[in-house]
N, C-alpha and C positions, 0 to 999 in steps of 0.2 A: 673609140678613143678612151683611155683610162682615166681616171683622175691625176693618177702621175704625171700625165703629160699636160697639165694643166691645171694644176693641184692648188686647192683650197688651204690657206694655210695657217695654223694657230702659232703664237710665240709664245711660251711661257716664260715669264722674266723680260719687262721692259726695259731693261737698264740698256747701258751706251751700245753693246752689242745687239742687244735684241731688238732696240732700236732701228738701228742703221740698217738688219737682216731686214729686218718687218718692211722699213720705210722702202727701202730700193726696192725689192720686191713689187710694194704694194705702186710704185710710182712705174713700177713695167709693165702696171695690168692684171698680176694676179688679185685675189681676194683673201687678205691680208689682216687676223684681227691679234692684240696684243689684250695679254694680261698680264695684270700687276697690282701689289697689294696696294700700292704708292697713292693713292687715292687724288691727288692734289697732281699729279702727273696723266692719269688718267683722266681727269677732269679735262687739264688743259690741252691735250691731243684731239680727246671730241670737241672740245669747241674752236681751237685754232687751226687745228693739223701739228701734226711731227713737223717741227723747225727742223728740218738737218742742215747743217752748213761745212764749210772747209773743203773739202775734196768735191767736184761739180756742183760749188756756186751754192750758196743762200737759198730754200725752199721750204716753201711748205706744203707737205704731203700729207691728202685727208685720206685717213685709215680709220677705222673701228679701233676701241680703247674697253677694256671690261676689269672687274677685279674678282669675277667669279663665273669658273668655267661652265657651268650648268647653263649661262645666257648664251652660248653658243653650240651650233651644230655641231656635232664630230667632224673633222676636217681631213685633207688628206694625208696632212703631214702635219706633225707637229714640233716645234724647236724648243729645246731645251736650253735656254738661255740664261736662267735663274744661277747665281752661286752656288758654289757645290755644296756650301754648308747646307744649304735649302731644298737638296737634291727630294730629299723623303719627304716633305711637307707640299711638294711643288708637286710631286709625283703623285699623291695622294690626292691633292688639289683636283688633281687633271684626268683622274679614274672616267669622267663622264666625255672625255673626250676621246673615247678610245672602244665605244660601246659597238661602233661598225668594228670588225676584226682586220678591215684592211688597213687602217688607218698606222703608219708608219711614224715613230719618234727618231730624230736625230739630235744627240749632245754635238754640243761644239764648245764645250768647255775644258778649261783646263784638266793637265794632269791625267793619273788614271783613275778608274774605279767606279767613274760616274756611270757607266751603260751598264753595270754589274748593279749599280744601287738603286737607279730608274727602272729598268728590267725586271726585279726582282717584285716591283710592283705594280708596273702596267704590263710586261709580257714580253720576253727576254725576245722572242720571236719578233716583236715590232719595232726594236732598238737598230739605228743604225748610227756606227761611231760617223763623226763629222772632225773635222781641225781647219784652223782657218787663219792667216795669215794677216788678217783688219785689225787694225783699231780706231779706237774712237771714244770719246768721255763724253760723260752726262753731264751737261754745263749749269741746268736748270730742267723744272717740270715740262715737258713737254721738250725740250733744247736737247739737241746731240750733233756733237762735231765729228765727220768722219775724216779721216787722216790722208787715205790712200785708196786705190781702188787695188786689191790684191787677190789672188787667188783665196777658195777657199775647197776643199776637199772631200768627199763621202765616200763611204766605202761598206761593205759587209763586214760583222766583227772575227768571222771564222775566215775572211778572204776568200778570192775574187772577185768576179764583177757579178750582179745580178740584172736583171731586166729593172724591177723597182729605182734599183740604184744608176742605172746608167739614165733613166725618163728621169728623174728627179733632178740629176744632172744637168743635161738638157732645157728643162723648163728653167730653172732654178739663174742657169746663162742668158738664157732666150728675156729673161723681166732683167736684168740688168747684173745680176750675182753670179760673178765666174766662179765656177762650183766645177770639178773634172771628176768623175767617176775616178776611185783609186780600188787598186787589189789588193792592195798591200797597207791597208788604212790603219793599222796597230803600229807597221815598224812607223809610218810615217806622223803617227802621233809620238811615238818614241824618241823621235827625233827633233820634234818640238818642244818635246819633255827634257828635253838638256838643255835647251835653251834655255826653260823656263828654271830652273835648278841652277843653272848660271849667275840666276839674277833675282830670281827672286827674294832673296836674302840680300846677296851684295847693293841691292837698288833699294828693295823693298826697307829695307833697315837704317839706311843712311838717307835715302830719298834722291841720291844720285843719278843723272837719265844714265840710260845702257852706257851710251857714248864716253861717257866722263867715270864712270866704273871699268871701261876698256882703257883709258889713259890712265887710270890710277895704280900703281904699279902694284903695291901690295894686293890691291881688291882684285885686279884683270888676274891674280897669281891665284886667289882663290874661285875667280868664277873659274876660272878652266878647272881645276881642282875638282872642282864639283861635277862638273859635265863631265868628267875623264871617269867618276866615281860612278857617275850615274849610269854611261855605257858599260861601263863594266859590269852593273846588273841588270844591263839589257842583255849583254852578251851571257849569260849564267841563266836568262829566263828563256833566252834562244831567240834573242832578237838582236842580230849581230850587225850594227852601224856603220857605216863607213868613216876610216880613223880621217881621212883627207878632208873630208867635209866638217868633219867636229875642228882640224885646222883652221881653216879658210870662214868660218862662220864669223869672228870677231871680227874680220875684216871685210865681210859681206854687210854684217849689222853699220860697220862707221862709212861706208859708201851709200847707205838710204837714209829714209827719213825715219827708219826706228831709233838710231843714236840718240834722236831727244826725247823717247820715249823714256817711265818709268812703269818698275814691275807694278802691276798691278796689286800688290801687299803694300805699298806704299800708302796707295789709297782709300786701301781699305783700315790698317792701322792710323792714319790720320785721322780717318773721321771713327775711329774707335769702334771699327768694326771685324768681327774674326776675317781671319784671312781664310785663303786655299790651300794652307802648306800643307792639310793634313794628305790633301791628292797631287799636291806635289810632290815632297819631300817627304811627307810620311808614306805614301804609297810606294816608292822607290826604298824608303828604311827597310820597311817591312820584309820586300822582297828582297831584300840582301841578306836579311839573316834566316831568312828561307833559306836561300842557296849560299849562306857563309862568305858574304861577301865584305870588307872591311870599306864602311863609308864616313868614316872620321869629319871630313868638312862637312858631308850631307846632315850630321848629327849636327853637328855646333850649329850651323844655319838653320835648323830646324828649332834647333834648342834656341837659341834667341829669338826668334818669333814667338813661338808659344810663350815663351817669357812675358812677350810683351804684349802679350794679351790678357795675360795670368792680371801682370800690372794695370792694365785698362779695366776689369773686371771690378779688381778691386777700387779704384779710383771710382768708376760709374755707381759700387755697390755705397761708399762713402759718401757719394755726394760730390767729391771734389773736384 
């Protein structure tokens, strides 16, 4: 039996995600440790357990909690949970966890560019892309509310299926985390990447849930705007989308319980912190004027983020 099928597992980035991965996981049996700089979080995980609540019921789940990778083994697998602005400092962090050459990373973070920026410092060969359909927010240290219980997805980044990734798979369902081996794990991050380009300006900038930016007639005019923009430089990088489902998605989002979600830029410019756009929206810019593609709303929305970070920088640098 390999470790894959049974797999030891590290989280880099304890936040709402890496949370809820770590907690279910850790609550199906495997062996489950989280790091994170958050010190006052990590404290209160070893001594109370991970609170998860909302989606199956109120618990507390005892997991190991560290805020420096060298106090742990090399593991089978490790999750990439950190913000992307953190991608290089996480990465560097996690060098000692990676010293066995089996030991496999998967991002499940937004956008693209994260397995190109991780990779290029743990070992492009032990990246495997991840996307994942959860949410969930950090209410407090130690506190995470999960939403839903939703699919989440792994895949090889050159496609198909591999042995590593189909066992991963498997264990990963078997401790309580539907995870489906995918072949096609780029287009299908592609695909969540218009989502995410829908909204995360329209939501993230007004503070609007998805729901009430799909009833707003001007904003619902430019999310589609934008995801129309952004397959277009999928279709130009040779990752050709299906136009039916880019249809059908706003009326997919107000039949669940994502409608009263917000983008996640919301939350992070509230409490004055940089956003994702740069692997959102800038990662999609880039590639457009690679291949001459004209993204006019993906600018503007890009452009007012970074604005209003420019503005929070200066305000924190102030004092005010």
């Amino acid at each position: 039996m390999t470790g894959y099928e049974h797999p030891t597992v590290v989280v880099v980035g304890a936040g709402a995600m890496g949370c809820v991965f770590g907690g279910l996981l850790a609550e199906g049996g495997l062996d489950v440790t989280l790091i994170d700089i958050w010190q006052e979080h990590v404290e209160a995980i070893n001594r109370d357990g991970l609170r998860l609540s909302g989606h199956g019921g109120e618990r507390f789940i005892p997991l190991r909690a560290i805020t420096d990778a060298t106090a742990v083994a090399p593991p089978d697998v490790v999750f990439f949970q950190c913000k992307a602005t953190a991608n290089a400092a996480a990465a560097e962090s996690a060098k000692p966890l990676f010293a066995n050459p089996a030991t496999v990373a998967i991002s499940f973070q937004n956008g693209l560019g994260n397995e190109e920026e991780i990779g290029a410092i743990i070992g492009a060969d032990a990246m495997i892309a991840g996307l994942t359909a959860q949410a969930a927010i950090l209410e407090g240290p130690g506190k995470v509310r999960n939403f839903a219980a939703l699919p989440s997805y792994i895949g090889e980044i050159a496609g198909g299926l591999s042995p590593r990734v189909e066992q991963l798979a498997a264990a990963f369902s078997r401790a309580g985390l539907e995870t489906h081996a995918s072949a096609e794990i780029m287009r299908q991050k592609w695909s969540k990447l218009l989502v995410n380009t829908a909204f995360a300006g329209t939501s993230g900038i007004t503070g609007l849930t998805l729901g009430e930016v799909i009833q707003h007639g001007q904003l619902s005019v430019v999310a589609r705007r934008a995801m129309e923009e952004a397959a277009a430089v999928a279709a130009a990088s040779g990752v050709a989308l299906d136009a039916e489902a880019r249809r059908v998605v706003f009326d997919q989002i107000m039949a669940g319980a994502a409608r009263n979600n917000k983008a996640s830029v919301y939350a992070d410019l509230s409490a004055g912190r940089r956003s994702e756009v740069d692997y959102i929206y800038g990662s999609v810019i880039r590639l457009a004027s690679r291949h001459d593609v004209p993204v006019p709303t993906l600018g503007v929305l890009f452009g007012l983020i970074k604005g209003r970070e420019q503005a929070m920088a200066r305000e924190r640098a102030s004092g005010s």
